[in-house]
C-alpha positions as CSV (number, residue, x, y, z in Angstrom):
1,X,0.0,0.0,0.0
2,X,1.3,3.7,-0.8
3,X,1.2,6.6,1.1
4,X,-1.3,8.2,-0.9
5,X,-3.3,4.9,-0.7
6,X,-2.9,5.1,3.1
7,X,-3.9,8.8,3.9
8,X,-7.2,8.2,1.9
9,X,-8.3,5.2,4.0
10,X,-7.3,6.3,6.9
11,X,-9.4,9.6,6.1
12,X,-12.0,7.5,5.5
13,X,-12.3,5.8,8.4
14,X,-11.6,9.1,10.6
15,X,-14.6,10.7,9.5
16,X,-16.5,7.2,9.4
17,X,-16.1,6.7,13.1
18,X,-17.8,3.3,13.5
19,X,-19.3,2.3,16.8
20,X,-17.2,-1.3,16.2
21,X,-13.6,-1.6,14.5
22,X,-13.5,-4.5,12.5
23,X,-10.2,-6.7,11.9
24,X,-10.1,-5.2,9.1
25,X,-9.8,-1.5,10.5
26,X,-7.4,-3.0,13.1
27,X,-4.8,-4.0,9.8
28,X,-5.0,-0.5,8.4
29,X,-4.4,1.3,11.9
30,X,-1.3,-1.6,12.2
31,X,0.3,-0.5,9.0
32,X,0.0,3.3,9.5
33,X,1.5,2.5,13.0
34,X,4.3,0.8,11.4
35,X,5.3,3.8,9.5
36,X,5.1,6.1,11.7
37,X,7.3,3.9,13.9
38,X,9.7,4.0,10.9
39,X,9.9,7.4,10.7
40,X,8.2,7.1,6.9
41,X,5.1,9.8,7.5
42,X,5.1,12.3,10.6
43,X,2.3,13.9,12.2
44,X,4.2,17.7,11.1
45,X,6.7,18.3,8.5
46,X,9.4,20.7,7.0
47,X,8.1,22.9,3.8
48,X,10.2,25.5,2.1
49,X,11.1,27.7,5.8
50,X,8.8,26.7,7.7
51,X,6.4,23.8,8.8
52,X,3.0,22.3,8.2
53,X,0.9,20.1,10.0
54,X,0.2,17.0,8.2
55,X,-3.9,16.4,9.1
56,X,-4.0,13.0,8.3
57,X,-1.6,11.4,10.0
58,X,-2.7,13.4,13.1
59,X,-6.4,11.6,12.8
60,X,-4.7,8.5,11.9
61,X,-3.0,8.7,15.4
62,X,-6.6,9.7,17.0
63,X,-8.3,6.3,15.2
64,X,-5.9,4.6,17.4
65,X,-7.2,5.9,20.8
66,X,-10.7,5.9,19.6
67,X,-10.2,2.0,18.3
68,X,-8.0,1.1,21.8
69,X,-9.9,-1.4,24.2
70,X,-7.9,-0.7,27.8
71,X,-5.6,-3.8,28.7
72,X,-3.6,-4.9,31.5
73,X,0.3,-4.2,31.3
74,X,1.2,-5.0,34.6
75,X,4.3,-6.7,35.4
76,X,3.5,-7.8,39.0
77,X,0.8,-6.9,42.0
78,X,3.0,-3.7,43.2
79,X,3.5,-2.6,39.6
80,X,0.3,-2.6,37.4
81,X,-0.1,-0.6,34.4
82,X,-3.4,-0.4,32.2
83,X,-3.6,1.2,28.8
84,X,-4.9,1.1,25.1
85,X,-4.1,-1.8,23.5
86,X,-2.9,-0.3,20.4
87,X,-0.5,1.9,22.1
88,X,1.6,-0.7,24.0
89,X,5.3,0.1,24.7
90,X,7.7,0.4,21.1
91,X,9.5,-2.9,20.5
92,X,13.2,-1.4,20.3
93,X,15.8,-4.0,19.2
94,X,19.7,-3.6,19.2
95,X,19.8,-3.6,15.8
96,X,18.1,0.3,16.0
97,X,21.5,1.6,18.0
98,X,19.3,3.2,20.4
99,X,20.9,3.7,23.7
100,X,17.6,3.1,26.3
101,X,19.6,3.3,30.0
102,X,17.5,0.6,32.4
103,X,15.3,2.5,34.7
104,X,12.0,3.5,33.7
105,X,12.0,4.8,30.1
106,X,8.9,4.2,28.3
107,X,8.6,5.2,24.3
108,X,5.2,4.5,23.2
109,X,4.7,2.8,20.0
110,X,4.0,4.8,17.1
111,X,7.1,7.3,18.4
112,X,9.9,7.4,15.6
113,X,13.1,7.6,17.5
114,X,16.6,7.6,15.2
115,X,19.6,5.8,15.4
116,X,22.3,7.1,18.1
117,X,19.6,8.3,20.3
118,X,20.6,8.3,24.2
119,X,17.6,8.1,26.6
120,X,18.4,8.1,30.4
121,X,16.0,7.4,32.7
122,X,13.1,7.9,33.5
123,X,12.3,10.0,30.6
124,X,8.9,9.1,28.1
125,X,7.8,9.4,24.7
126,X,4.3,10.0,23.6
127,X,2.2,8.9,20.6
128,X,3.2,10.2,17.4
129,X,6.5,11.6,18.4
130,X,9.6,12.1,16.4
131,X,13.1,12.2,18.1
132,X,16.0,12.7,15.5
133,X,19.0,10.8,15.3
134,X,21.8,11.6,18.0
135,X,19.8,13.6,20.0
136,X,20.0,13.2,23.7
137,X,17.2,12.5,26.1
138,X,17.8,12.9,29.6
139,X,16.4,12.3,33.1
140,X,12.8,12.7,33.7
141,X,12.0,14.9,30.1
142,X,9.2,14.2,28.3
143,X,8.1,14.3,24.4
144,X,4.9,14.8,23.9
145,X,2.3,13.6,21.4
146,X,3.4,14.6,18.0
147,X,6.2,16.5,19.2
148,X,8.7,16.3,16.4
149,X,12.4,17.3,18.1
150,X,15.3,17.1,15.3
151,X,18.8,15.9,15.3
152,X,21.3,16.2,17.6
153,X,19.4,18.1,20.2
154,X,20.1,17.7,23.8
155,X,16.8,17.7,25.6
156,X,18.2,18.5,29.3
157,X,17.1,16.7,33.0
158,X,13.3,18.0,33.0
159,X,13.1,19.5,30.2
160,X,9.5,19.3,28.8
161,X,7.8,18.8,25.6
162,X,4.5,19.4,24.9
163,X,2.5,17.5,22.8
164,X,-0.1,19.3,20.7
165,X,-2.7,15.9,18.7
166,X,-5.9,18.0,19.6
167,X,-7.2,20.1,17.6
168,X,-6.1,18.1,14.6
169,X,-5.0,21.2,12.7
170,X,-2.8,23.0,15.2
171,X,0.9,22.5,14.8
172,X,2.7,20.5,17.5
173,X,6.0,21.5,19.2
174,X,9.2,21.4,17.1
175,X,12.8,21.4,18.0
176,X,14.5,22.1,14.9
177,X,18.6,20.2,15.0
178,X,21.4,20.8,17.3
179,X,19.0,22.6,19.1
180,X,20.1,22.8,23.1
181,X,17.3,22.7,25.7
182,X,18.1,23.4,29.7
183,X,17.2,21.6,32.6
184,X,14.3,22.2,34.1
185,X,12.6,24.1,31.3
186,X,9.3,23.5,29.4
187,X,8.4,24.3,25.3
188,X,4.6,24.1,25.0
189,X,1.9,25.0,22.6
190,X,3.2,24.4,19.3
191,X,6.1,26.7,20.0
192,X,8.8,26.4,17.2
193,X,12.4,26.7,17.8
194,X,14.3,27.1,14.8
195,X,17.8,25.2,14.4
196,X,20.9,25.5,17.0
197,X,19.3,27.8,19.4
198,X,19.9,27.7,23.0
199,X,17.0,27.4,25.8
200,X,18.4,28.5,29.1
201,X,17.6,26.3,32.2
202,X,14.2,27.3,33.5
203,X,12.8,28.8,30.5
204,X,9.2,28.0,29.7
205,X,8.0,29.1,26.3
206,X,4.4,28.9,25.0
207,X,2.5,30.8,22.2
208,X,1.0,33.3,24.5
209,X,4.5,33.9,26.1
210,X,6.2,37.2,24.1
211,X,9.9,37.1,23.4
212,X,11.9,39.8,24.7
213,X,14.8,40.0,21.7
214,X,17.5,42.4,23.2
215,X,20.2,42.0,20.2
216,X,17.2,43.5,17.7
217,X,15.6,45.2,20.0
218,X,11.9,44.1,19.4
219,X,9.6,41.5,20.9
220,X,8.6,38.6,19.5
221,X,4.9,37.2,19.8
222,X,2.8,34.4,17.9
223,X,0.3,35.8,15.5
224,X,-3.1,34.8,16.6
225,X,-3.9,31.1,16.9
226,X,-0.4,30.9,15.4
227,X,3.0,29.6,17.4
228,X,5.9,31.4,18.6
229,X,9.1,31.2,16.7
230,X,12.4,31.4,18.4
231,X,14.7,32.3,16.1
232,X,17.7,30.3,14.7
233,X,21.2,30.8,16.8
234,X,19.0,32.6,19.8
235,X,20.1,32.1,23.0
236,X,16.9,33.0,25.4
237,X,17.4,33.2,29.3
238,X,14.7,33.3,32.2
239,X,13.5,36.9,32.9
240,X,11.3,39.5,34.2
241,X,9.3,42.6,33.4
242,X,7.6,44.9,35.4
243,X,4.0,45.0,35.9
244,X,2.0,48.0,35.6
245,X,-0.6,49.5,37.9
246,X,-0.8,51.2,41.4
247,X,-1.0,48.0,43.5
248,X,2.3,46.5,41.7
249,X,4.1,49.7,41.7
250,X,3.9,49.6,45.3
251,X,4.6,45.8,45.9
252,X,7.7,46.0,43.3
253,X,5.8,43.2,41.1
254,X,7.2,41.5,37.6
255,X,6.0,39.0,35.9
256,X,8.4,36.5,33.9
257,X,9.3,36.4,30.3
258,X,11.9,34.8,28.3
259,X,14.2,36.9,26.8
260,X,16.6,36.5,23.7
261,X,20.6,38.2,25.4
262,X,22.6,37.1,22.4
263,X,23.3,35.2,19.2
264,X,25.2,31.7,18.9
265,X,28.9,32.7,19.1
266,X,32.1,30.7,19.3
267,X,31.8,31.0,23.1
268,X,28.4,29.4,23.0
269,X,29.7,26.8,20.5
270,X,32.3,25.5,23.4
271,X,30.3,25.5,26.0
272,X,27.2,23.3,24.5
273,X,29.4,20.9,22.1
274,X,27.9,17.7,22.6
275,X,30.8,14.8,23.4
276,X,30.4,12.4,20.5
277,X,31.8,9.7,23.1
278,X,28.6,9.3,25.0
279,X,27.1,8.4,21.8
């Protein structure tokens, strides 16, 4: 079957929505699965500068939750797990050259993840997810539904992901390669950050967050219902700005906002180099 083949049934049988799956609906979902596993289709993708969602592959991941019967996944009485049965854990083999560290990792099947991946635990991948190759996962981070995060990114310890599958048409997150991502910070809304930028430990970014640049000298927002785009080479730090009004003027109140302090230079270049070794 093509991918031109695919997309039209499983349009089909997103806006058929029976009350009963047959086996039959079960094979389809199991072969779209199978490519998104393999990286083949994506639920977002790169077109001239910019992205695009891709709408059916989105639904196609939605049939799958809609078709799932909840099954047991426990491995023992203290440690019991229960999920849709066409979302089970991704079978990962050694011959993917994915580096999953024991301790409590879980990539959901239907989550593309490349070769020379590290993923240090506990740290979890959602439906529909793409991680590019070479890109480090650390401790406790998540990638969220759809999130598509490109190559040779290092997500940091706690560093979270959103996933965007609902509404079909809004764009998820995407990390754009050798992108670096601090500790402790969080990427949400379909925010976009464009190739080897910098996010600063504790910098949380969504579309309603504006973007103080203070190399250009302007501010950055998301057009309406659109995402915020950090741009390429930025390097964006945790900050404040005051808040207007009597009451905070005399409480000294600010609110936080991210804020761009420079451009990728040599200096920057040193002191994020990823070390091929652990690879």
């Amino acid at each position: 079957m093509t991918v031109d083949q695919l997309r039209t049934e499983i349009e089909e049988l997103y806006r058929e929505n029976p009350d009963e799956y047959s086996p039959a609906h079960r094979e389809l979902f199991n072969r779209f699965k199978s490519k998104l596993n393999a990286g083949e289709i994506r639920a977002a993708e790169p077109v001239n500068a910019g992205w695009r969602v891709v709408h059916w592959v989105k639904e196609g991941i939605l049939i799958g939750f809609r078709m799932g019967e909840l099954e047991e996944y426990s491995i023992n009485e203290q440690f019991r797990f229960f999920d849709k049965d066409t979302y089970p854990l991704k079978e990962v083999r050694i011959e993917d050259e994915i580096r999953e560290v024991p301790g409590g990792t879980s990539i959901r099947d239907s989550a593309f993840v490349g070769k020379g991946v590290v993923i240090m635990p506990p740290a979890y991948i959602n439906a529909g997810a793409y991680v590019g190759e070479e890109t480090m996962v650390d401790s406790h981070a998540l990638v969220g539904s759809c999130a598509q995060v490109g190559k040779r990114v290092h997500l940091s310890a706690a560093a979270q992901v959103g996933g965007v599958l609902e509404p079909v048409g809004a764009l998820p997150v995407i990390i754009e390669d050798n992108v670096l991502v601090g500790g402790g910070s969080g990427i949400y809304e379909g925010t976009l950050v464009q190739k080897n930028a910098v996010i600063g430990a504790g910098v949380t970014l969504t579309s309603g967050t504006p973007l103080y640049d203070l190399v250009n000298e302007e501010i950055i927002r998301a057009e309406k219902g659109g995402q915020l785009v950090v741009p390429e080479n930025a390097v964006v730090v945790p900050g404040t700005r005051p808040v207007s009004g009597e009451f905070a003027n005399e409480h000294g109140l600010s609110v936080y906002t991210p804020i761009i302090v420079k451009y990728r230079d040599e200096k920057t270049d040193r002191s994020t180099a990823l070390e091929d070794s652990l690879r």
